[in-house]
KOLMI-863193 format. One record per residue (C-alpha): residue number from 1; x, y negated, z. Coordinates in pm, 1 decimal. Layout:
BEGIN
<pt seq="NUM" u="X" v="Y" w="Z"/>
...
//
This chain:
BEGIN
<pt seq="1" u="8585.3" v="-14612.6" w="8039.9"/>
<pt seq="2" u="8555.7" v="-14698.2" w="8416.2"/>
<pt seq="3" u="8699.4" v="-15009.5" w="8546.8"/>
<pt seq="4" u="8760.5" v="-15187.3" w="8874.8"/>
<pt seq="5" u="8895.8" v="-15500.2" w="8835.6"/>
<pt seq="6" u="8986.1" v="-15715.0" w="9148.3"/>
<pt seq="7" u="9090.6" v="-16076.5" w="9198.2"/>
<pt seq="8" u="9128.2" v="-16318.7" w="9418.4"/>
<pt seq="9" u="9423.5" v="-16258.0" w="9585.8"/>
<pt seq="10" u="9716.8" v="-16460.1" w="9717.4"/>
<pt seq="11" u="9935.3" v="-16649.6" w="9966.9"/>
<pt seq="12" u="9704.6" v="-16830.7" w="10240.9"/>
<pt seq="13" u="9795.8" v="-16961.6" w="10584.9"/>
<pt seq="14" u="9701.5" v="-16872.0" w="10921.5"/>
<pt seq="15" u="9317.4" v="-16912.0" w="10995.4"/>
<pt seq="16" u="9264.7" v="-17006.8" w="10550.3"/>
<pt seq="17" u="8993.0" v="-16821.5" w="10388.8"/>
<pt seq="18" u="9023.8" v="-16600.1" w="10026.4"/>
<pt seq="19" u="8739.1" v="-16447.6" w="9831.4"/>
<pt seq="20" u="8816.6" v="-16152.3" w="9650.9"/>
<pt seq="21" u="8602.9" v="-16028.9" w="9382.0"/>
<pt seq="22" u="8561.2" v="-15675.2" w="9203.1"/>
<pt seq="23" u="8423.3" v="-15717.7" w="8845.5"/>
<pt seq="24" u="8286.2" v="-15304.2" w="8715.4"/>
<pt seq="25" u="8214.8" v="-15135.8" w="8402.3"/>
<pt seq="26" u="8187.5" v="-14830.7" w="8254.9"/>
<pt seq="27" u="7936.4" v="-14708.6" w="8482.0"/>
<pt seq="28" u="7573.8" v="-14799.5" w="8655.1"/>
<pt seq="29" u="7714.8" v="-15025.3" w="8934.8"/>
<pt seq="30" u="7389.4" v="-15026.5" w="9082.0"/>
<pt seq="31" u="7352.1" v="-14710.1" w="9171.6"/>
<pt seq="32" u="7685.3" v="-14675.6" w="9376.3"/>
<pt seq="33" u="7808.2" v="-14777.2" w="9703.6"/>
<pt seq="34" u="8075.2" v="-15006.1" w="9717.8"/>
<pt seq="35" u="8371.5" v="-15062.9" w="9950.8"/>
<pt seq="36" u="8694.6" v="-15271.9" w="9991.3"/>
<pt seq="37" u="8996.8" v="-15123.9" w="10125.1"/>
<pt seq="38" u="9297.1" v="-15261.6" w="10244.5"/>
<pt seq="39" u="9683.8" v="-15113.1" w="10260.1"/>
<pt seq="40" u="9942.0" v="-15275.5" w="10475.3"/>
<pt seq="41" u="10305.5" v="-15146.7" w="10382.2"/>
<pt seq="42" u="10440.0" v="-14811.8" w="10587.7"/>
<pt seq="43" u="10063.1" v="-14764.2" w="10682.6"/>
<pt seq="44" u="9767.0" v="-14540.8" w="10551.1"/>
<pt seq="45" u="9502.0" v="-14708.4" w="10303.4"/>
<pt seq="46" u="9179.7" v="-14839.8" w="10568.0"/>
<pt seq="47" u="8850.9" v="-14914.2" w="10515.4"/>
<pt seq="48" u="8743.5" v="-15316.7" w="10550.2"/>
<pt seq="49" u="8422.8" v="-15305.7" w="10453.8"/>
<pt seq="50" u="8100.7" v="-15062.9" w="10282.4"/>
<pt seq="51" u="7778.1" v="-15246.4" w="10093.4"/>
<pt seq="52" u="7491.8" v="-14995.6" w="10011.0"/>
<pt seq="53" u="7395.8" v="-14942.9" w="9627.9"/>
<pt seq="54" u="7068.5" v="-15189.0" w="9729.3"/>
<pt seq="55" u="7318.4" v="-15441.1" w="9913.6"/>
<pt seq="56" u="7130.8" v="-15459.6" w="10233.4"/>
<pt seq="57" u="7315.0" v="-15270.2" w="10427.4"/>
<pt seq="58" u="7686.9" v="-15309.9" w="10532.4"/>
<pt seq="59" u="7939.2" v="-15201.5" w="10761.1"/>
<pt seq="60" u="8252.9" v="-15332.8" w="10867.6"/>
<pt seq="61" u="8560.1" v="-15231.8" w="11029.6"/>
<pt seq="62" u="8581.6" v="-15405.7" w="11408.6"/>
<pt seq="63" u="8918.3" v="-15517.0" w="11306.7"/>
<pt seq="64" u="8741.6" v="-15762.6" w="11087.6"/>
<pt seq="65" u="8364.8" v="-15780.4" w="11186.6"/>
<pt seq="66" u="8298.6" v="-16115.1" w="11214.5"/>
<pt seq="67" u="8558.4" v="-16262.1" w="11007.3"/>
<pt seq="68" u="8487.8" v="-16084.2" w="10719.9"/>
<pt seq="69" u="8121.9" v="-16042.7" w="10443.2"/>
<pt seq="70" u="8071.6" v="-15838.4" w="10201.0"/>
<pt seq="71" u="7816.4" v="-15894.6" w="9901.6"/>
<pt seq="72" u="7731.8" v="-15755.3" w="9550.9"/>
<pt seq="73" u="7559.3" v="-15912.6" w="9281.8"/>
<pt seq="74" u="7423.0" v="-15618.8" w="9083.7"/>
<pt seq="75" u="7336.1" v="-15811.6" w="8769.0"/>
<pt seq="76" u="7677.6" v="-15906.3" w="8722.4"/>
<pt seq="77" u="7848.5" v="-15580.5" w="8856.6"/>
<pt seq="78" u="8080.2" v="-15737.9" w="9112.7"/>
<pt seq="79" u="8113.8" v="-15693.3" w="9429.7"/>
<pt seq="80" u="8278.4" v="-15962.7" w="9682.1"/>
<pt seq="81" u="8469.8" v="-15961.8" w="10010.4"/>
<pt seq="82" u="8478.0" v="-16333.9" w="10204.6"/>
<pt seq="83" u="8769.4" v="-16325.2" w="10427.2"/>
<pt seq="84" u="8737.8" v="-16588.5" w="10681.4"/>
<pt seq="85" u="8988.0" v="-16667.9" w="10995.4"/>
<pt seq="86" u="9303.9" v="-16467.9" w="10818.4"/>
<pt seq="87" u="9557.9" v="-16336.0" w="11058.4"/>
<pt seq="88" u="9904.0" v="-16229.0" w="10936.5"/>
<pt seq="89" u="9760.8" v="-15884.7" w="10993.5"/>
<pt seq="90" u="9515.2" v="-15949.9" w="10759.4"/>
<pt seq="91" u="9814.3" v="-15917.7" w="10480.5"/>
<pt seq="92" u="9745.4" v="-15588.5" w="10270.4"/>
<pt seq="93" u="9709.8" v="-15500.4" w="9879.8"/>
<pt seq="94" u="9307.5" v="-15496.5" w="9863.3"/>
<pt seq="95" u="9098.7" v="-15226.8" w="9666.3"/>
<pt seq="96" u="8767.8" v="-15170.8" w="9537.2"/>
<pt seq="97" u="8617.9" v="-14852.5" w="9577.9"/>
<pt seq="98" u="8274.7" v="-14752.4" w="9431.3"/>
<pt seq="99" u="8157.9" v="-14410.0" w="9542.9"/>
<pt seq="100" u="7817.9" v="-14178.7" w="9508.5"/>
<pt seq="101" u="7719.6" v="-13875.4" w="9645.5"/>
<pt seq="102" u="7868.5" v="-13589.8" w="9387.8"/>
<pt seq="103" u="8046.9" v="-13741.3" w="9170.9"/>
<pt seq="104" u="8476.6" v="-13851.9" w="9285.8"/>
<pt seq="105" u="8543.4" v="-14188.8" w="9358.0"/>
<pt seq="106" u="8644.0" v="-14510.3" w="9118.4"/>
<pt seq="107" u="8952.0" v="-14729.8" w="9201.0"/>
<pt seq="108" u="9054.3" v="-15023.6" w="9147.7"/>
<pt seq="109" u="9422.4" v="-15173.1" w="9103.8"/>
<pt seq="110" u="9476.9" v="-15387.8" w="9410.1"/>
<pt seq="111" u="9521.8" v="-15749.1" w="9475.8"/>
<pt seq="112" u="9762.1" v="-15865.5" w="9718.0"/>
<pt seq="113" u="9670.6" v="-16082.5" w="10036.2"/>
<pt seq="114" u="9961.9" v="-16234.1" w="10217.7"/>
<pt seq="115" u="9865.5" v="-16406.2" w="10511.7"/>
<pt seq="116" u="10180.1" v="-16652.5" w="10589.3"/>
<pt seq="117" u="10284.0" v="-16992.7" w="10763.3"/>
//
């Protein structure tokens, strides 16, 4: 059974920091590209941030380039998002997404980042 599992969520100030993490199973993590998304309320679900199945590549949306890292740790099957500098527009329910070529994509639940004074 395929699972996405995030964490790391929660209530952080202006210019505070979160790490989120995305524990998988149920299928070769490896081999997949992963990806954190982010929906803020009355908008559409966007991409944050893309890590290659090897984890030397990555790509980042320019809302958050700079502010943001994403990593993977392949023997453990997580993948992470660092979120440095949070803005109040920062404040989103966070996914996991792990994708390959051919096959549909694997979701995780959300966490919810609330970026508040």
């Amino acid at each position: 059974q395929v699972q996405l599992v995030e964490s790391g969520g929660g209530l952080v100030q202006p210019g505070g920091s979160l790490r989120l993490s995305c524990v998988a199973s149920g299928f070769t993590f490896s081999s997949y590209v992963m990806s954190w998304y982010r929906q803020a309320p009355g908008k559409e679900r966007e991409l944050v941030a893309v890590i290659r199945s090897g984890g030397g590549r990555t790509m980042y949306a320019s809302s958050v380039k700079g502010r943001f890292a994403i990593s993977r740790d392949n023997a453990k099957n997580t993948v992470y998002l660092q979120m440095n500098s949070l803005q109040p527009e920062d404040t989103a329910v966070y996914y996991c997404n792990a994708d390959i070529i051919g096959q549909r994509p694997y979701w995780g639940q959300g966490t919810q980042v609330t970026v508040s004074s």
